[in-house]
Backbone and ligand atoms as CSV (ligand in chain L), in Angstrom:
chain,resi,resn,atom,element,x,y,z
A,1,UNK,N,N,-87.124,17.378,21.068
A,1,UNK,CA,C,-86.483,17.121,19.767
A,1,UNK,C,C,-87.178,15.930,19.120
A,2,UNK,N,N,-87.906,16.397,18.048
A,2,UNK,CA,C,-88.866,14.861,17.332
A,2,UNK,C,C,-87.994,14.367,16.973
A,3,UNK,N,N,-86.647,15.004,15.880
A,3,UNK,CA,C,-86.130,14.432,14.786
A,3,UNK,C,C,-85.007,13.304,15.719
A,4,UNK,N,N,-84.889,12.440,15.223
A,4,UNK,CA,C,-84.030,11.406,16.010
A,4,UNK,C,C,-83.172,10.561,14.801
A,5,UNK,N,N,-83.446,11.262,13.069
A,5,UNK,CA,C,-82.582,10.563,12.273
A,5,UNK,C,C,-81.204,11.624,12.207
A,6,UNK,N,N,-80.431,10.905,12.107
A,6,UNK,CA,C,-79.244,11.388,12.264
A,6,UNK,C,C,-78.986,12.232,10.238
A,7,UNK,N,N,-80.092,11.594,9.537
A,7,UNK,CA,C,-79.873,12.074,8.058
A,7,UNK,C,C,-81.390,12.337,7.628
A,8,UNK,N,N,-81.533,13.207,6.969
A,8,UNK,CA,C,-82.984,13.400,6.830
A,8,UNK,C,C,-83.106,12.655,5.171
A,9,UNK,N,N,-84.556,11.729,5.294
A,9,UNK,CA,C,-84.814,11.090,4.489
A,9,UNK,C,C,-84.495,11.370,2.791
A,10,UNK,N,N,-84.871,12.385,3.047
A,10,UNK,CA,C,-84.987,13.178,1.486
A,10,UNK,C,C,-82.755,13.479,1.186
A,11,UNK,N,N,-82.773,13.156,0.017
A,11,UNK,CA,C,-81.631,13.291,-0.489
A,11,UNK,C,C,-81.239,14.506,-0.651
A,12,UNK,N,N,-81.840,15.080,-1.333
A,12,UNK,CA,C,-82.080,16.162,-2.592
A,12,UNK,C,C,-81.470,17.138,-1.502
A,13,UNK,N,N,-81.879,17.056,-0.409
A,13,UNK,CA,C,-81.658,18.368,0.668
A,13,UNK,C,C,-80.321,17.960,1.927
A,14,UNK,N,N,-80.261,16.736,1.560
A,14,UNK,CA,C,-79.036,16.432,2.174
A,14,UNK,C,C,-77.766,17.519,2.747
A,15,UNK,N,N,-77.450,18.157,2.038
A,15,UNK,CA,C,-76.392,19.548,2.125
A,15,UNK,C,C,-76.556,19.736,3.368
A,16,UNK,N,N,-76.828,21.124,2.983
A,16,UNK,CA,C,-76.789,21.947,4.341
A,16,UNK,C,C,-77.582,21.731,5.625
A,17,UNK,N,N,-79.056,21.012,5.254
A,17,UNK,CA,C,-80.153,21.112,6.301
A,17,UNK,C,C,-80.174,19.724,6.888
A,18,UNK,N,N,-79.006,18.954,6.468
A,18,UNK,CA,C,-78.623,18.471,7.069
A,18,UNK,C,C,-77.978,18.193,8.348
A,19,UNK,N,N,-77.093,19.165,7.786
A,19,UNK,CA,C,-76.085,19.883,9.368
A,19,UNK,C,C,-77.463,20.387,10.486
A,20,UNK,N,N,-78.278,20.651,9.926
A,20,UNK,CA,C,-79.286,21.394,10.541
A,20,UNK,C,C,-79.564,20.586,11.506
A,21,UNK,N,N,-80.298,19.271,11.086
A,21,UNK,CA,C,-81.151,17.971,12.679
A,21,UNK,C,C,-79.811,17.514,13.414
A,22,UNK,N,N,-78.734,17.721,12.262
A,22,UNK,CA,C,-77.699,16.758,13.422
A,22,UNK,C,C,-77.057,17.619,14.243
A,23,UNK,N,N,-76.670,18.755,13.561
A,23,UNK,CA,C,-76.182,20.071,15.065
A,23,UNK,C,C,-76.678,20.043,15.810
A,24,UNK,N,N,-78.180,20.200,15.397
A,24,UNK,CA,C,-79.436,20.588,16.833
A,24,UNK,C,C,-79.304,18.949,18.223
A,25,UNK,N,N,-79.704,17.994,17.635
A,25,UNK,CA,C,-78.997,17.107,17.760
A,25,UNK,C,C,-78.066,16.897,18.746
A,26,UNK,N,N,-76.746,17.236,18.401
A,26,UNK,CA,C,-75.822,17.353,19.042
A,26,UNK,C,C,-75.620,18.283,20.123
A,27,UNK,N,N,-76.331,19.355,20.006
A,27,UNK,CA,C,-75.957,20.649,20.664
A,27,UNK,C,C,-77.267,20.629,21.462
A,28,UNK,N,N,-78.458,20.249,21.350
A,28,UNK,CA,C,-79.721,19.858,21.790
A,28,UNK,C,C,-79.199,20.439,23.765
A,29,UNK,N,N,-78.370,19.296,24.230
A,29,UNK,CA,C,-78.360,19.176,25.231
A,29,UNK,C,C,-77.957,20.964,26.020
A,30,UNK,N,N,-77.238,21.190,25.539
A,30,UNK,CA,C,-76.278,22.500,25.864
A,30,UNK,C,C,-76.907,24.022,25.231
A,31,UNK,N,N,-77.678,23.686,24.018
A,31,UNK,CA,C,-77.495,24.993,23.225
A,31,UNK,C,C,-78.257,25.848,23.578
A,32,UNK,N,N,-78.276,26.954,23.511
A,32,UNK,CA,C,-79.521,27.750,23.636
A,32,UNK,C,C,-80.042,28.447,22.158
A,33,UNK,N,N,-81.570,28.525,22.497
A,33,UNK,CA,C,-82.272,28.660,20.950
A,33,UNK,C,C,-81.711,29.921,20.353
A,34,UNK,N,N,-81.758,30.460,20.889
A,34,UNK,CA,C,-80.913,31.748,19.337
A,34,UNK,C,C,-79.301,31.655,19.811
A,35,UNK,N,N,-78.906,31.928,18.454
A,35,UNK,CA,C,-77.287,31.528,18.759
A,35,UNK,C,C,-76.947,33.387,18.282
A,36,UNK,N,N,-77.509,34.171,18.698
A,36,UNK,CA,C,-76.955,35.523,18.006
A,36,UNK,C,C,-76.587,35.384,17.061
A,37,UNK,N,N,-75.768,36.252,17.089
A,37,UNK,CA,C,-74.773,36.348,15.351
A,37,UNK,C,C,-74.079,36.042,14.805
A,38,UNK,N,N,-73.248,35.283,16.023
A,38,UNK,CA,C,-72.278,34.056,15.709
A,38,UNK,C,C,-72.543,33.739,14.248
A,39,UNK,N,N,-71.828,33.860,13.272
A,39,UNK,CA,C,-71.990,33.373,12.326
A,39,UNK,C,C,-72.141,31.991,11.993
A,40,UNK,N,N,-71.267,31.478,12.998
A,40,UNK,CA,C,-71.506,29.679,12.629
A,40,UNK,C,C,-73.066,28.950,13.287
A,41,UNK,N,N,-73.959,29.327,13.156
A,41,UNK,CA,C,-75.324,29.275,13.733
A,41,UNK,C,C,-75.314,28.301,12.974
A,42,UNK,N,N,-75.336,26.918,14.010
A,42,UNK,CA,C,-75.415,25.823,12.427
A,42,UNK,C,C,-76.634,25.405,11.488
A,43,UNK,N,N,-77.637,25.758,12.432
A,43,UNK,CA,C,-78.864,25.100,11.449
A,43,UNK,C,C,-79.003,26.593,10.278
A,44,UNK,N,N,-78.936,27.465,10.637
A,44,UNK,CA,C,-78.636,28.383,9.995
A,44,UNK,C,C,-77.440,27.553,9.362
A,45,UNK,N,N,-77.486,26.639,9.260
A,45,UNK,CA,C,-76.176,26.316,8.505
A,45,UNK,C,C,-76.520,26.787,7.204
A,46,UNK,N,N,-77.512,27.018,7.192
A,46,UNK,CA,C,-77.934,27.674,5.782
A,46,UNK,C,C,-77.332,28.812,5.880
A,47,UNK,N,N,-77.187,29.192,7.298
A,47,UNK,CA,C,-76.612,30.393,7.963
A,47,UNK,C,C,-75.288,30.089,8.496
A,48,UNK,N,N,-74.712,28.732,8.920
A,48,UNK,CA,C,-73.577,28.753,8.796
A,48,UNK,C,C,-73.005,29.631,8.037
A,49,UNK,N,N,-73.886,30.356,8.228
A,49,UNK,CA,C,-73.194,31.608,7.034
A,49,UNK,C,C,-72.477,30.930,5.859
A,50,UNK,N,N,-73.024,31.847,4.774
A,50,UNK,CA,C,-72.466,31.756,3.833
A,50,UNK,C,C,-70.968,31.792,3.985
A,51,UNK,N,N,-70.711,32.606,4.649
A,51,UNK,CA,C,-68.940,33.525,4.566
A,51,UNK,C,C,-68.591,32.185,5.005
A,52,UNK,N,N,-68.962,31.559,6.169
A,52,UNK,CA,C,-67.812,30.391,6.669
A,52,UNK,C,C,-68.264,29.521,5.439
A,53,UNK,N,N,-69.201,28.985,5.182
A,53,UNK,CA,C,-69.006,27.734,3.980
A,53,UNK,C,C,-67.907,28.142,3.163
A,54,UNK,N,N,-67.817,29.503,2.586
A,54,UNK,CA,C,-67.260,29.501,1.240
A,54,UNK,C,C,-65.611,29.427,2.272
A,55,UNK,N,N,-65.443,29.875,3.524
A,55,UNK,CA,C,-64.304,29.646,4.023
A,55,UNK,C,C,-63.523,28.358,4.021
A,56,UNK,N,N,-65.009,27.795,4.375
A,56,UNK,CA,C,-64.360,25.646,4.779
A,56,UNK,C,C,-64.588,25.424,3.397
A,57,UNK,N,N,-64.848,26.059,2.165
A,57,UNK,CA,C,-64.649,25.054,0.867
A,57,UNK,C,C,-63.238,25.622,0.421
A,58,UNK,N,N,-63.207,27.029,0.702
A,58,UNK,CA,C,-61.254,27.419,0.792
A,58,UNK,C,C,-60.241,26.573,0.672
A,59,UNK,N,N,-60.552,25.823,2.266
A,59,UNK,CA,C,-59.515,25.126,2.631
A,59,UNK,C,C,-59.509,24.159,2.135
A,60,UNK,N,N,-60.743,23.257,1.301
A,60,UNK,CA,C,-60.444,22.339,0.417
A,60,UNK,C,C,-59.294,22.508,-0.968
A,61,UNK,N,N,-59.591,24.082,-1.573
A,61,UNK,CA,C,-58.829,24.558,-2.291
A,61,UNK,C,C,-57.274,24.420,-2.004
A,62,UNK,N,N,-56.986,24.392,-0.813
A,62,UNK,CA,C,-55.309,24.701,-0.373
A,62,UNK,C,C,-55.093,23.558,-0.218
A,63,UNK,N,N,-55.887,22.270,0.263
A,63,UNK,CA,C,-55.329,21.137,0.798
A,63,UNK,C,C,-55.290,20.058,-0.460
A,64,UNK,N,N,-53.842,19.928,-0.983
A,64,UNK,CA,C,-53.847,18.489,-1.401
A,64,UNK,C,C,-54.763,17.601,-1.849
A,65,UNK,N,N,-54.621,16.823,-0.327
A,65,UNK,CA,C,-55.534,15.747,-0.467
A,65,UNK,C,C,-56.590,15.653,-0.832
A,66,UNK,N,N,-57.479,16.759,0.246
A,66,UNK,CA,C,-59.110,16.650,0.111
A,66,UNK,C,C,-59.253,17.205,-1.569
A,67,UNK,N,N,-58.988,18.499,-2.191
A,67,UNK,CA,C,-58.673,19.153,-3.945
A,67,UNK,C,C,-58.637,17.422,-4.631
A,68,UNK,N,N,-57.534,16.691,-4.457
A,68,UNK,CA,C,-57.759,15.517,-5.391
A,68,UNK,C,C,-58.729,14.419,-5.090
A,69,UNK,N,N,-59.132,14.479,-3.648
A,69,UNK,CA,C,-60.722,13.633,-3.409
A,69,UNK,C,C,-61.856,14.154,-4.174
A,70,UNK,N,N,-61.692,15.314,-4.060
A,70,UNK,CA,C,-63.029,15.929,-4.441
A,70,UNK,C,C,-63.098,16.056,-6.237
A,71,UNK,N,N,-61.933,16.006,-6.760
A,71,UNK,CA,C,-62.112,15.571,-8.115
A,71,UNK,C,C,-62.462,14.441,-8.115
A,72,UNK,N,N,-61.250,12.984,-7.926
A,72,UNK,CA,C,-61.785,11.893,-7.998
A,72,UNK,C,C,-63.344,11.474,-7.512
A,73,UNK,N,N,-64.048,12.186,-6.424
A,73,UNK,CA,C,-65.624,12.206,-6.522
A,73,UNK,C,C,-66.630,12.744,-7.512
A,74,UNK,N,N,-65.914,13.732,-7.902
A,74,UNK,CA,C,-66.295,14.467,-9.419
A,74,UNK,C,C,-66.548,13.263,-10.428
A,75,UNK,N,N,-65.626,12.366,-10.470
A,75,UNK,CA,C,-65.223,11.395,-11.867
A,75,UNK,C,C,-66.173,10.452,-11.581
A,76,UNK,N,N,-65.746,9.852,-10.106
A,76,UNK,CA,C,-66.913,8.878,-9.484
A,76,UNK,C,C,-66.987,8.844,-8.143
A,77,UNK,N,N,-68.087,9.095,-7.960
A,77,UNK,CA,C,-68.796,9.144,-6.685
A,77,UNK,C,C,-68.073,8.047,-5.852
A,78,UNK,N,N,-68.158,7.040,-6.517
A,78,UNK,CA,C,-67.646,5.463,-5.705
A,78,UNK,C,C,-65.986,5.338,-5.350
A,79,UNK,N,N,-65.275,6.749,-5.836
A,79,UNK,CA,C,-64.251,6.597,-5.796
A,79,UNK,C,C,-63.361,6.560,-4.284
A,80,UNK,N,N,-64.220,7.140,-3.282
A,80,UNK,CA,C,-63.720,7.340,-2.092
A,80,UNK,C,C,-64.783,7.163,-1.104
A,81,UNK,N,N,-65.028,5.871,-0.605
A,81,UNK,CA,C,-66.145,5.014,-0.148
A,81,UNK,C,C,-66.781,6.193,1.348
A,82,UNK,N,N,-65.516,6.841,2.348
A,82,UNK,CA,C,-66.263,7.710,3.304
A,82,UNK,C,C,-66.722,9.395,2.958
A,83,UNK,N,N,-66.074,9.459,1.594
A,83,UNK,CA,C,-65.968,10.792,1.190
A,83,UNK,C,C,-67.475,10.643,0.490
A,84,UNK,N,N,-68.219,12.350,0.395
A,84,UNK,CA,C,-69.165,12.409,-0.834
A,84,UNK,C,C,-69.078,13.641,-1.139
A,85,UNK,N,N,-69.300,14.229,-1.909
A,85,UNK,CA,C,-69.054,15.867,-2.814
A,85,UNK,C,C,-71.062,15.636,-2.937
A,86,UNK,N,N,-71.385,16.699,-2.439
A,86,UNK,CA,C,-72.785,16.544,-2.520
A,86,UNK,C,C,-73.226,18.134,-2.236
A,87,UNK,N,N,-73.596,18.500,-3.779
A,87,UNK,CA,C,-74.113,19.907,-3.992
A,87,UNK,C,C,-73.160,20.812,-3.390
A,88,UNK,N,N,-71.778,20.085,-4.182
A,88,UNK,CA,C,-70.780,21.192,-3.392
A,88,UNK,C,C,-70.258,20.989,-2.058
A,89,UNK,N,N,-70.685,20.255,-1.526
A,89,UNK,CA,C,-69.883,20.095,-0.352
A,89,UNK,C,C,-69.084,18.438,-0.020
A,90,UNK,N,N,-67.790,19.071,0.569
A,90,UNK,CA,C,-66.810,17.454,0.751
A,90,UNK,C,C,-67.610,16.887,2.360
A,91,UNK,N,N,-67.823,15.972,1.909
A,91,UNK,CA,C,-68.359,15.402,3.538
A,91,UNK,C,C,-67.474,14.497,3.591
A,92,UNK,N,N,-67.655,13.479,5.057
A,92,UNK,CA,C,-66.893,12.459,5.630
A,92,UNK,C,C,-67.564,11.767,5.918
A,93,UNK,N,N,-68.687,10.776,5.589
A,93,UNK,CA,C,-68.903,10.228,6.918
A,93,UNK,C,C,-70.238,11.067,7.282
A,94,UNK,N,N,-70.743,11.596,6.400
A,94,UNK,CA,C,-71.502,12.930,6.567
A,94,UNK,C,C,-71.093,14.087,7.200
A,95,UNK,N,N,-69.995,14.023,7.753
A,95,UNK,CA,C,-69.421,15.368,8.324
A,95,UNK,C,C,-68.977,16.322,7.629
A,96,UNK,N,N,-68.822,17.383,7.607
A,96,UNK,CA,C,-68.613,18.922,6.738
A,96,UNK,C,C,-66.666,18.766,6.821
A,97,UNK,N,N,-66.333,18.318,6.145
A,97,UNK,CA,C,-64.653,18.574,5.891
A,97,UNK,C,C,-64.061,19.998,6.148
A,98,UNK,N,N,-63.116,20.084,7.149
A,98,UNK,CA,C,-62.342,21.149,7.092
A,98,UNK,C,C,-60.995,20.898,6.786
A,99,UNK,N,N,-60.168,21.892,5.640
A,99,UNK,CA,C,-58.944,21.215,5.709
A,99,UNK,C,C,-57.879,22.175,6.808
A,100,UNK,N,N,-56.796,21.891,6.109
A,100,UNK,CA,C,-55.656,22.169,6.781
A,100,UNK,C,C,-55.694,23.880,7.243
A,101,UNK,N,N,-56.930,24.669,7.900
A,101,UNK,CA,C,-56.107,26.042,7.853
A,101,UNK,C,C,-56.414,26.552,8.963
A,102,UNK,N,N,-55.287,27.095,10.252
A,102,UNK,CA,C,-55.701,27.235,11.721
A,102,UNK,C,C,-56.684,27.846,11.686
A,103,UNK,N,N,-57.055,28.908,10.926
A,103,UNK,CA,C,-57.878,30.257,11.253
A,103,UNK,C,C,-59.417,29.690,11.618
A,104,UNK,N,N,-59.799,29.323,10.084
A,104,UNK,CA,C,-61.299,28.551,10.328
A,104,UNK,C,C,-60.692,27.720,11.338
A,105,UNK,N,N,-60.454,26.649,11.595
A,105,UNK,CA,C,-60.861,25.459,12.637
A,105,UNK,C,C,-60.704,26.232,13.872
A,106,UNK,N,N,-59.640,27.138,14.338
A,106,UNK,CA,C,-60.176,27.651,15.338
A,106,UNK,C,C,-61.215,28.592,15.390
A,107,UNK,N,N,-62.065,28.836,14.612
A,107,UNK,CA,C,-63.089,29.462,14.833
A,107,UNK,C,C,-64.145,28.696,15.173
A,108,UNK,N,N,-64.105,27.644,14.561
A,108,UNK,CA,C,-64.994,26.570,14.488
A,108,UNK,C,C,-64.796,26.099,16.100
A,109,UNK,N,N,-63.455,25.198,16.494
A,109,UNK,CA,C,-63.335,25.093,17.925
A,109,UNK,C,C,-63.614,26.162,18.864
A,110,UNK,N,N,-63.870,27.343,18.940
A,110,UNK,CA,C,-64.253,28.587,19.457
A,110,UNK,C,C,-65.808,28.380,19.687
A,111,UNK,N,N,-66.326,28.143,18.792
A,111,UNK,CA,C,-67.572,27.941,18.312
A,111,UNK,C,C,-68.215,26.964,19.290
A,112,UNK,N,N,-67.886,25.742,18.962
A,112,UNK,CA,C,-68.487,24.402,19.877
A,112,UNK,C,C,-67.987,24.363,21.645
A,113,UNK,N,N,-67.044,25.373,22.169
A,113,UNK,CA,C,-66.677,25.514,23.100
A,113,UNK,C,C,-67.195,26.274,23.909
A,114,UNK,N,N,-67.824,27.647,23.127
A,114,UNK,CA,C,-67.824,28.685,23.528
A,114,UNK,C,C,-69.579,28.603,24.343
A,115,UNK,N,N,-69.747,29.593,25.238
A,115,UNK,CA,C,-70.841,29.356,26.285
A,115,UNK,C,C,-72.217,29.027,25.786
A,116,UNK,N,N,-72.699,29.617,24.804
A,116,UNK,CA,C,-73.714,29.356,23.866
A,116,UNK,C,C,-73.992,28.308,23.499
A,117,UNK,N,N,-72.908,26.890,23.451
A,117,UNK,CA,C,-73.322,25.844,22.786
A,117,UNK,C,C,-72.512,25.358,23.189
A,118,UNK,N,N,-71.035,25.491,23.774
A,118,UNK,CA,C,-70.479,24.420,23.936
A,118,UNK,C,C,-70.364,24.146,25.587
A,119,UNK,N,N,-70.391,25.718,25.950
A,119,UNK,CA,C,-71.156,25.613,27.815
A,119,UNK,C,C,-69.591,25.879,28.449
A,120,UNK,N,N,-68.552,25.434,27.303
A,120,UNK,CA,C,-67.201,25.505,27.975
A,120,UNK,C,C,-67.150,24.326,29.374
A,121,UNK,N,N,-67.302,22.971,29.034
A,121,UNK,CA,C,-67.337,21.749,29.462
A,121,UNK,C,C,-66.585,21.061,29.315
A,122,UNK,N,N,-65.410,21.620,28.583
A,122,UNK,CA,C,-63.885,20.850,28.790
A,122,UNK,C,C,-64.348,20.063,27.021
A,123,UNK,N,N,-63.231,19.038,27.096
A,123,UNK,CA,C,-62.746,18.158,25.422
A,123,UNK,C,C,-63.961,17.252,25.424
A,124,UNK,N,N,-64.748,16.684,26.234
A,124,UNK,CA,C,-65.225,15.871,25.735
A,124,UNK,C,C,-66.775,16.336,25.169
A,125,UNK,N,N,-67.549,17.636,25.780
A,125,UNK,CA,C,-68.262,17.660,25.480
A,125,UNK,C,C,-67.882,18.685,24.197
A,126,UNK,N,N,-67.169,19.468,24.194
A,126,UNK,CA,C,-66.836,20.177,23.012
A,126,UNK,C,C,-66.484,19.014,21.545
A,127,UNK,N,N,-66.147,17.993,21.789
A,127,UNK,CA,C,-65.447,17.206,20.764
A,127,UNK,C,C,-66.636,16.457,20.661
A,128,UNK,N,N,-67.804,16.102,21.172
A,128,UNK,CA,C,-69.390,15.653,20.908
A,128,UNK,C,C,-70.038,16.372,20.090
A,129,UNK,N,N,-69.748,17.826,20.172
A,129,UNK,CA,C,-70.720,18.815,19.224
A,129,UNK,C,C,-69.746,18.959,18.229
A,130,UNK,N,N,-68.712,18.964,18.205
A,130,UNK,CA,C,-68.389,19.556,16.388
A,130,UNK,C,C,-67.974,18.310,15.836
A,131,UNK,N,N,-67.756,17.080,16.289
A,131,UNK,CA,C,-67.551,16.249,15.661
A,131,UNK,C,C,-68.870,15.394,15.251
A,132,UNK,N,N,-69.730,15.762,15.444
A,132,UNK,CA,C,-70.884,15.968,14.867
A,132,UNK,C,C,-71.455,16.708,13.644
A,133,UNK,N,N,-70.755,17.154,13.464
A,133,UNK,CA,C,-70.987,18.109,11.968
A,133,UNK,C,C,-69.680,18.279,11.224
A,134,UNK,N,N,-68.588,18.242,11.827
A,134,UNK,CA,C,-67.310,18.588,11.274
A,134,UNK,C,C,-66.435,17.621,11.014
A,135,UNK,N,N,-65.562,17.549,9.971
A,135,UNK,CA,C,-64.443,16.413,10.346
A,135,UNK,C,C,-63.811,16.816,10.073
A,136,UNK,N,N,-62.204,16.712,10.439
A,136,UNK,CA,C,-60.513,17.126,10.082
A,136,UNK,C,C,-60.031,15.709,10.372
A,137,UNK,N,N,-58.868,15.577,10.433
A,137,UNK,CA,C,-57.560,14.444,10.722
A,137,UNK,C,C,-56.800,15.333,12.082
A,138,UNK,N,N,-57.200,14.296,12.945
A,138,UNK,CA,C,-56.792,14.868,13.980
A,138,UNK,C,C,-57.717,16.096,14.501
A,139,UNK,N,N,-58.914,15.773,14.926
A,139,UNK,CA,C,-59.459,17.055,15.292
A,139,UNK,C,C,-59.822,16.690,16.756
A,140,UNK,N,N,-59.667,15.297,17.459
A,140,UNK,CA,C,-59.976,15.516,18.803
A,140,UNK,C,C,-58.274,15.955,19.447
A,141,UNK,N,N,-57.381,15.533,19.218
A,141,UNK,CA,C,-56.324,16.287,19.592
A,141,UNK,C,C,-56.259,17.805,19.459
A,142,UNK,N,N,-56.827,18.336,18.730
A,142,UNK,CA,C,-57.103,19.473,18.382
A,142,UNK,C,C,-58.061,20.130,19.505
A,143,UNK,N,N,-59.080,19.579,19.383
A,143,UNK,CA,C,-59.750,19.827,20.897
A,143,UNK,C,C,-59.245,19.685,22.240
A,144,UNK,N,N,-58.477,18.660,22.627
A,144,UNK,CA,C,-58.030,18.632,23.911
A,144,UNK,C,C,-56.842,19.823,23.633
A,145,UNK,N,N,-56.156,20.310,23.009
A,145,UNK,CA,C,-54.890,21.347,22.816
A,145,UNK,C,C,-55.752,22.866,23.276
A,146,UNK,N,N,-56.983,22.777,22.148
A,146,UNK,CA,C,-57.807,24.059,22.357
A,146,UNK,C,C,-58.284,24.288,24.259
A,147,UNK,N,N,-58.845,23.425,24.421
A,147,UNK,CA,C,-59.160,23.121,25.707
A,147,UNK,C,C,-58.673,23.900,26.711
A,148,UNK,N,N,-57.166,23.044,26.425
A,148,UNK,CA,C,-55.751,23.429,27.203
A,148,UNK,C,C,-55.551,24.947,27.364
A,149,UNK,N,N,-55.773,25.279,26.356
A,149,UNK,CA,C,-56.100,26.755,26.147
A,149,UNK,C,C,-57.150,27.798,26.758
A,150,UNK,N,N,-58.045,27.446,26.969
A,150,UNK,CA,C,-59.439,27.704,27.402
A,150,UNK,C,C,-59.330,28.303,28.630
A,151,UNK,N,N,-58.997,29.476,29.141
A,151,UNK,CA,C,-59.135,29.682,30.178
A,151,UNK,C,C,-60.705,29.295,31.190
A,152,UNK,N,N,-61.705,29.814,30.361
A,152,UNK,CA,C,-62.940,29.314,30.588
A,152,UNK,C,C,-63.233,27.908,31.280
A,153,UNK,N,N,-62.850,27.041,30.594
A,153,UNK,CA,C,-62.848,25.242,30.561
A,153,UNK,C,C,-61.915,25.102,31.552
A,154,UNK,N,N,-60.978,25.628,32.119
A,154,UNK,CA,C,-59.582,25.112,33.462
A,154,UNK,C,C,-60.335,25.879,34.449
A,155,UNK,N,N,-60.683,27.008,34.240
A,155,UNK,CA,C,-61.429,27.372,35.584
A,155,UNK,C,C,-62.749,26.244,35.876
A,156,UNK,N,N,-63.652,26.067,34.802
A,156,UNK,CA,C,-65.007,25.072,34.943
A,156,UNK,C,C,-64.430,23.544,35.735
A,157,UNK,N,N,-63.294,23.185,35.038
A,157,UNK,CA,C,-62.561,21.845,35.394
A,157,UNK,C,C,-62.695,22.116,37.093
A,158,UNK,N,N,-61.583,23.018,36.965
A,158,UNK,CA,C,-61.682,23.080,39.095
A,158,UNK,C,C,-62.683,23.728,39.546
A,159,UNK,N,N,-63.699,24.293,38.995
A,159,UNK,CA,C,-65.188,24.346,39.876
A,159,UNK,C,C,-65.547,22.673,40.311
A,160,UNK,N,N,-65.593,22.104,39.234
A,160,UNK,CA,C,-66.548,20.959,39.378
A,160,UNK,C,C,-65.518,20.082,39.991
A,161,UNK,N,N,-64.327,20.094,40.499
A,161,UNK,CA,C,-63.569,19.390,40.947
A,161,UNK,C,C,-63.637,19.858,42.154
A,162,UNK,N,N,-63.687,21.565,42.554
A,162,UNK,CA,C,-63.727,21.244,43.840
A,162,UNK,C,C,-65.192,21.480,44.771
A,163,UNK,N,N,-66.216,21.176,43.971
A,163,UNK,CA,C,-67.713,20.884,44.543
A,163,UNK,C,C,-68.434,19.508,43.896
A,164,UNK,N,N,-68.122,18.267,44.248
A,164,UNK,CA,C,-68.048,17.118,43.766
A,164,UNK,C,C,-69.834,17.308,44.402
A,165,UNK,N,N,-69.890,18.134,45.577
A,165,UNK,CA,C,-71.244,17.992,46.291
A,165,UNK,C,C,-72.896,18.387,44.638
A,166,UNK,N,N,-72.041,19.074,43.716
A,166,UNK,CA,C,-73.378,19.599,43.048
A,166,UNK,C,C,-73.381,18.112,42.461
A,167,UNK,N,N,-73.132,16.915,42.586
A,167,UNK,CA,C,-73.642,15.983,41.245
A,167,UNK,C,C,-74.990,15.565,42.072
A,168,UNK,N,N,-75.786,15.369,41.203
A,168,UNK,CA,C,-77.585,15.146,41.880
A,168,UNK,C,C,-77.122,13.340,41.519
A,169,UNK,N,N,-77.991,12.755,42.782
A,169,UNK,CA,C,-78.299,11.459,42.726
A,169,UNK,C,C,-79.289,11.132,42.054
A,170,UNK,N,N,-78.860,9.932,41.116
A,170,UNK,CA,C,-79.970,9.280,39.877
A,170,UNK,C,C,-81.021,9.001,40.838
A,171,UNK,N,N,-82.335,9.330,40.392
A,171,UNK,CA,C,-83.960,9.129,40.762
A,171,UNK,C,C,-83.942,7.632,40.650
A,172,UNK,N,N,-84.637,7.241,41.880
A,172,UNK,CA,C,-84.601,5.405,42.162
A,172,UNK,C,C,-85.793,5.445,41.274
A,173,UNK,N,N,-85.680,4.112,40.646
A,173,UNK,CA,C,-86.766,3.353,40.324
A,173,UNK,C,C,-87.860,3.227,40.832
A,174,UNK,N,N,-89.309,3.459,41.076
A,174,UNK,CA,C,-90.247,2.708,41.639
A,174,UNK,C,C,-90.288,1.798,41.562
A,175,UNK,N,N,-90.658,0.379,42.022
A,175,UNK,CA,C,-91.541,-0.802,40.999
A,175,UNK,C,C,-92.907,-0.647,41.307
A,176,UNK,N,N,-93.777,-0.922,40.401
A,176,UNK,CA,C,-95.132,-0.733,40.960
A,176,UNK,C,C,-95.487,-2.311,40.510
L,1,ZN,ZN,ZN,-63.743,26.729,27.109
């Protein structure tokens, strides 16, 4: 992985191909190079499919809060110091805003969990990769609940709990 900025220099492209270095990024460790068809393919975040963007700008539509952020960013940019509306999209913090609606976010948590990318490694590594590209209120609780859920992730939990023998010992130092 060359890219090591968390934002790519150029503005102009900020959006989507953004999500692009920082998913990879994030998911680097776990992912494997083709994500099938999964629609949420994030560097494809261009491929994030269309269908899910126009889904997660939906939920801006239904939610309150984020609907009157994203005007007041309309009026002025400066109006909401972690928020930015940039070519259409509500970020956080640079993160992709999801609002209030189970369907997407659990697809999305499906997504960063699921064997392809999220390896099904329990809350913490799942809540490393989408909170990396994504933000909600309350979304690592959200992850540890999903988790909970996971049949996948409770079986992985007591593999690795009950073969403590697979952890490899850190490679000593030479000194030369
Ligand atoms: Zn899982």
């Amino acid at each position: 992985m060359q890219r090591t900025l968390r934002k790519p220099a150029q503005t102009t492209q900020v959006h989507l191909c953004s999500l692009e270095a920082t998913a990879q990024d994030a998911l680097s460790r776990t992912v494997h190079p083709a994500v099938e068809e999964d629609p949420v393919t994030l560097c494809a975040i261009s491929s994030i499919s269309s269908t899910l963007v126009t889904k997660i700008k939906n939920t801006w539509q239904f939610d309150q809060k984020l609907s009157s952020i994203i005007h007041a960013e309309e009026q002025d940019p400066l109006s909401h110091p972690h928020y930015a509306w940039e070519q259409g999209i509500l970020k956080r913090k640079g993160k992709i805003v999801v609002g209030a609606e189970v369907a997407i976010r659990d697809k999305l948590l499906q997504y960063f969990n699921s064997s392809t990318t999220g390896g099904h490694f329990g809350v913490h590594a799942t809540y490393q990769g989408i909170s990396a590209i994504i933000h909600w209120k309350g979304l690592h609780s959200a992850v540890r609940q999903f988790i909970k859920t996971c049949h996948t992730c409770q079986i992985n939990k007591y593999e690795i709990m009950a073969y403590p023998g697979l952890l490899q010992p850190l490679p000593i130092l030479e000194a030369f």
